[in-house]
C-alpha positions in Angstrom: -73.1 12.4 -31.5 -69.6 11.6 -31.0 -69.1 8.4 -29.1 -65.9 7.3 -27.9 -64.9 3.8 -26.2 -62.5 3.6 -23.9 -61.8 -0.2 -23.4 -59.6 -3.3 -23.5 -59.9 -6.5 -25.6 -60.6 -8.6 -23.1 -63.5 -7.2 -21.6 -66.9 -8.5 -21.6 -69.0 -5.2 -21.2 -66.8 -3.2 -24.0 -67.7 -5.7 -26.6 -71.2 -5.4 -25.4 -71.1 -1.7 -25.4 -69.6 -1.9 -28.7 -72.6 -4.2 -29.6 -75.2 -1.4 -28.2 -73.8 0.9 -30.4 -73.7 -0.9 -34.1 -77.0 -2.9 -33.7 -78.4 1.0 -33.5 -76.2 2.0 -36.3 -74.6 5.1 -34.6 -70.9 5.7 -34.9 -68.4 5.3 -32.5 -64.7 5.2 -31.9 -63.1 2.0 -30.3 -60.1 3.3 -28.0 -58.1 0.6 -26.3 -56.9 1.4 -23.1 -53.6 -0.8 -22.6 -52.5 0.3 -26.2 -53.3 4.1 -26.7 -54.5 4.8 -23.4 -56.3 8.4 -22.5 -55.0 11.8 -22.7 -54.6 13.9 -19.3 -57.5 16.2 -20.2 -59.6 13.3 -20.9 -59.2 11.7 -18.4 -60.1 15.0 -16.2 -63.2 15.9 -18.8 -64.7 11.8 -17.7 -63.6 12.5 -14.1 -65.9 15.6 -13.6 -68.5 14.2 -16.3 -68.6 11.4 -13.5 -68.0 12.7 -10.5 -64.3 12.0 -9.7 -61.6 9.5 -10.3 -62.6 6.7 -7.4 -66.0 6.4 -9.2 -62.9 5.0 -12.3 -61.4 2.7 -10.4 -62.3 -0.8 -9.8 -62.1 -2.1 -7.2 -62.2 -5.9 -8.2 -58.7 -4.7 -10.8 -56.0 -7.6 -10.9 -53.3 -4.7 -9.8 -54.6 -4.8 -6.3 -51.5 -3.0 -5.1 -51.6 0.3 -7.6 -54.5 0.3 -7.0 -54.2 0.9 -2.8 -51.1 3.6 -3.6 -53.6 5.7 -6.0 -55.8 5.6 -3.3 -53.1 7.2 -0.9 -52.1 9.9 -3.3 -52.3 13.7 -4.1 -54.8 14.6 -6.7 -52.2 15.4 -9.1 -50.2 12.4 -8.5 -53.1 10.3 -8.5 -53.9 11.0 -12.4 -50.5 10.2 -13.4 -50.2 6.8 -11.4 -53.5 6.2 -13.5 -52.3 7.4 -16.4 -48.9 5.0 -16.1 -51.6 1.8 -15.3 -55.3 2.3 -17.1 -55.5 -1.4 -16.0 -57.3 -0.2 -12.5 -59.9 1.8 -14.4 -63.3 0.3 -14.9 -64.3 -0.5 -18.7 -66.2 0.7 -20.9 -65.8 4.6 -20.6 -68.1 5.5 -22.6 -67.7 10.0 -24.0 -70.3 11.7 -25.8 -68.3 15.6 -25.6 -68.4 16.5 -22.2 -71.0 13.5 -21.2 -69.4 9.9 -19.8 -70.7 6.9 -18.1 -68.3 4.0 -16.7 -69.6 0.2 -17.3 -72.4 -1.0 -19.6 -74.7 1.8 -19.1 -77.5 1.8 -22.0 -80.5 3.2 -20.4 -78.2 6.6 -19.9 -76.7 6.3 -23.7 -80.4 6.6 -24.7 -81.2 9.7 -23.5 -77.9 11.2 -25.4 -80.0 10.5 -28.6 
């Protein structure tokens, strides 16, 4: 398993994903969002792992207003406005290869054992 976590700081269900991870001693990379951010073809690998980018936004995000022009963009556009401002995304993104979940998801990161 390769487990990555895309997060912030700040974020309540990170830390807890975080916590999932350690108390079952499997190995994981902590990826801050605000800081290093997500490649392009990540972010495309989680988008189709998930089912698209709206099922990555949140909708309760501080940036209320990026978040309406993302919402009004072309495809390719939209990926770089979110790119420029991971702070609409929901947290924690959670990768195992070409599997992803978005929020505190652990009765999905079980089956990936």
């Amino acid at each position: 398993m390769n487990i990555q976590i895309f997060g912030t700081k700040k974020c309540f269900d990170t830390k807890k994903a975080e916590r999932y991870f350690k108390e079952r001693r499997i190995p994981f990379q902590r990826i801050d969002l605000l800081d290093k951010g997500m490649s392009r073809g990540e972010l495309q690998n989680v988008c189709r792992a998930v089912g698209g980018l709206d099922a990555l936004l949140d909708d309760a995000c501080r940036d209320q207003d990026t978040l309406a022009l993302v919402r009004y963009l072309t495809e390719d556009a939209k990926l770089d406005k979110v790119l420029e401002n991971p702070q609409i995304l929901k947290t924690p993104i959670v990768r195992n290869g070409r599997q992803a979940t978005v929020g505190y998801l652990p009765e999905v990161w079980k089956t990936w054992a």
